[in-house]
C-alpha positions in Angstrom: -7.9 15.4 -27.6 -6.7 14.8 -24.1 -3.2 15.4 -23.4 -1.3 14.7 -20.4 2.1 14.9 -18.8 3.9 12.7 -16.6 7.0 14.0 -14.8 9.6 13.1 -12.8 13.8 12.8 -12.2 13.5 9.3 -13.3 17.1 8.7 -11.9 16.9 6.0 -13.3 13.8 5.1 -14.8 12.4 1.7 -13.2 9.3 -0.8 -13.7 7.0 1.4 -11.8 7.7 4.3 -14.1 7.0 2.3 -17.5 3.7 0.8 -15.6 2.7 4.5 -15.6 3.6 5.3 -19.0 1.9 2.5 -20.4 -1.9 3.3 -18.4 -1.5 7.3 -19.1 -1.2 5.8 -22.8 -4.8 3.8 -22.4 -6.0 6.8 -20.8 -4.4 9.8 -22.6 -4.7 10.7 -26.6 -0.8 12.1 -25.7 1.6 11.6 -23.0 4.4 14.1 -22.4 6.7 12.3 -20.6 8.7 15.3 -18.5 12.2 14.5 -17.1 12.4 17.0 -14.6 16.1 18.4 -13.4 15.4 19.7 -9.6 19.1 21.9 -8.4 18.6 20.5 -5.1 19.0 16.9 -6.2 22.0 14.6 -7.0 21.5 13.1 -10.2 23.1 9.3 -11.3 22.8 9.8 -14.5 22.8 13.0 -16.6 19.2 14.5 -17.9 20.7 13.2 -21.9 21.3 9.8 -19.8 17.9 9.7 -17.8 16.1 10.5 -21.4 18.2 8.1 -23.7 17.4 5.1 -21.0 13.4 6.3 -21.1 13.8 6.4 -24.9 15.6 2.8 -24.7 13.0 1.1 -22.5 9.6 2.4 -24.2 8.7 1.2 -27.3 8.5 3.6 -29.8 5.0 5.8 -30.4 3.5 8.2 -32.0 1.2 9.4 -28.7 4.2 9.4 -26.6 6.9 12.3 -26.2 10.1 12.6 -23.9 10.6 16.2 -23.2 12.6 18.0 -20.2 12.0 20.8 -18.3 13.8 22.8 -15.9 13.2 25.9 -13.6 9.4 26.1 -14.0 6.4 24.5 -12.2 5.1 21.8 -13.3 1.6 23.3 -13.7 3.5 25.9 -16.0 5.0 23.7 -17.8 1.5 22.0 -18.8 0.0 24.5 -19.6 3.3 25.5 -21.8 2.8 22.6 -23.9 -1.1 22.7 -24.5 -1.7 19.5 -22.1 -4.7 20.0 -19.8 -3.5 17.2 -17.4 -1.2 16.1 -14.9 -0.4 12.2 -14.3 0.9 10.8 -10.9 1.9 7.6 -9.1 0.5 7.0 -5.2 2.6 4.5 -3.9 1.7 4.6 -0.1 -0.2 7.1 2.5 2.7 9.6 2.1 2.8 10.2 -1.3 -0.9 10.5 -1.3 -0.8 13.6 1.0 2.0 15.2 -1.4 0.1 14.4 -4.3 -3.1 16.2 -2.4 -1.0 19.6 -1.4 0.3 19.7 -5.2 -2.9 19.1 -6.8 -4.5 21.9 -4.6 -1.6 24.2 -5.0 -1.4 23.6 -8.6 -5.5 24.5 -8.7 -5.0 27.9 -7.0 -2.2 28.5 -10.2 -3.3 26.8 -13.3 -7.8 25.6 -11.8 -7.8 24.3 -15.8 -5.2 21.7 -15.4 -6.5 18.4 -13.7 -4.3 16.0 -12.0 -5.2 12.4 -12.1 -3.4 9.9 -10.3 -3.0 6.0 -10.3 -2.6 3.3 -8.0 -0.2 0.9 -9.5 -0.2 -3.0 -8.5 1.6 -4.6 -5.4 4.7 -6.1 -7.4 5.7 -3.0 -8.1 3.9 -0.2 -5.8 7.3 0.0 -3.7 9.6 0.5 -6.5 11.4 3.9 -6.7 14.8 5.3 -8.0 16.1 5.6 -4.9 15.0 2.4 -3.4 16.8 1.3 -6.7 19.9 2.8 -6.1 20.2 1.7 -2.7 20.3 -1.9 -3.7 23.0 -1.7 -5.6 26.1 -2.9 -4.4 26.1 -5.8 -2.0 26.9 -9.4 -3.4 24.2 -10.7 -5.5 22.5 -6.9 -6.6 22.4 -7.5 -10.2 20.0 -10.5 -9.3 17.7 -8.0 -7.1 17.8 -4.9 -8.8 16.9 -6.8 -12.0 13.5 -7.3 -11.5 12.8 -3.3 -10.4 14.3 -1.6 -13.9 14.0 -1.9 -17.6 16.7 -3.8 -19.4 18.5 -1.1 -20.9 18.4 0.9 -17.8 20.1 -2.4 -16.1 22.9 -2.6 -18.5 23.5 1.0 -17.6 23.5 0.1 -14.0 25.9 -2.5 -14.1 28.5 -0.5 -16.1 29.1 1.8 -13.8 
């Protein structure tokens, strides 16, 4: 049984992110979907928020869990849970090289734990929280940011 987890802030979860979850599903037996909480970081939502709009947006299944974890490395955290995989996103050049570092650094810690990542399609390749977040605001942002998030996570947006 091949079990993997995908992690992230997810502040707040967008298009991108549920493109992921969907393709770890076709490729995993079970996806651990890991809302990370990073001290350094200043959150939108709270990490109840961030998993109730993940929860909101994902059809419900049986192969899929929402967890959170805090103050551990991710590699730890895998390994924690029984998964033997890590799943990330390449968006562009730069997140390819951070992704390479990781997966080497994670190797030295936990060489049982694979990481496998995926390329997902133009439309939505330059989607990110933050790139998200930034768009709100200006005249017309509902109609813009619309297309980048999940419904429930837009309905969130707009109420605050």
């Amino acid at each position: 049984m091949k079990k993997a987890v995908y992690a992230g802030s997810f502040d707040p979860p967008t298009n991108g992110h549920l493109w992921m979850i969907q393709r770890g599903l076709e490729i995993f037996d079970t996806l651990v979907v890991a809302v990370g909480q990073n001290p350094s970081k200043n959150y939108t939502f709270t990490i109840e928020e961030r998993i109730e709009l993940l929860k909101d947006s994902i059809p419900s299944c049986e192969r899929l869990i929402i967890d959170n974890f805090d103050n551990k490395y991710l590699v730890d955290y895998t390994e924690s849970i029984g998964a033997e995989y890590i799943l990330r996103g390449i968006r562009s050049a730069a997140d390819y090289e951070y992704e390479r570092v990781m997966r080497a650094i994670n190797g030295d810690l936990k060489p049982k734990i694979q990481t496998v990542c995926l390329m997902p399609p133009r439309e939505i390749a330059e989607v990110s929280s933050s790139m998200v977040k930034g768009l709100i605001g200006p005249e017309g942002w509902e109609n813009t940011v619309q297309r980048y998030v999940p419904e429930p996570v837009f309905k969130k947006l707009a109420s605050i």
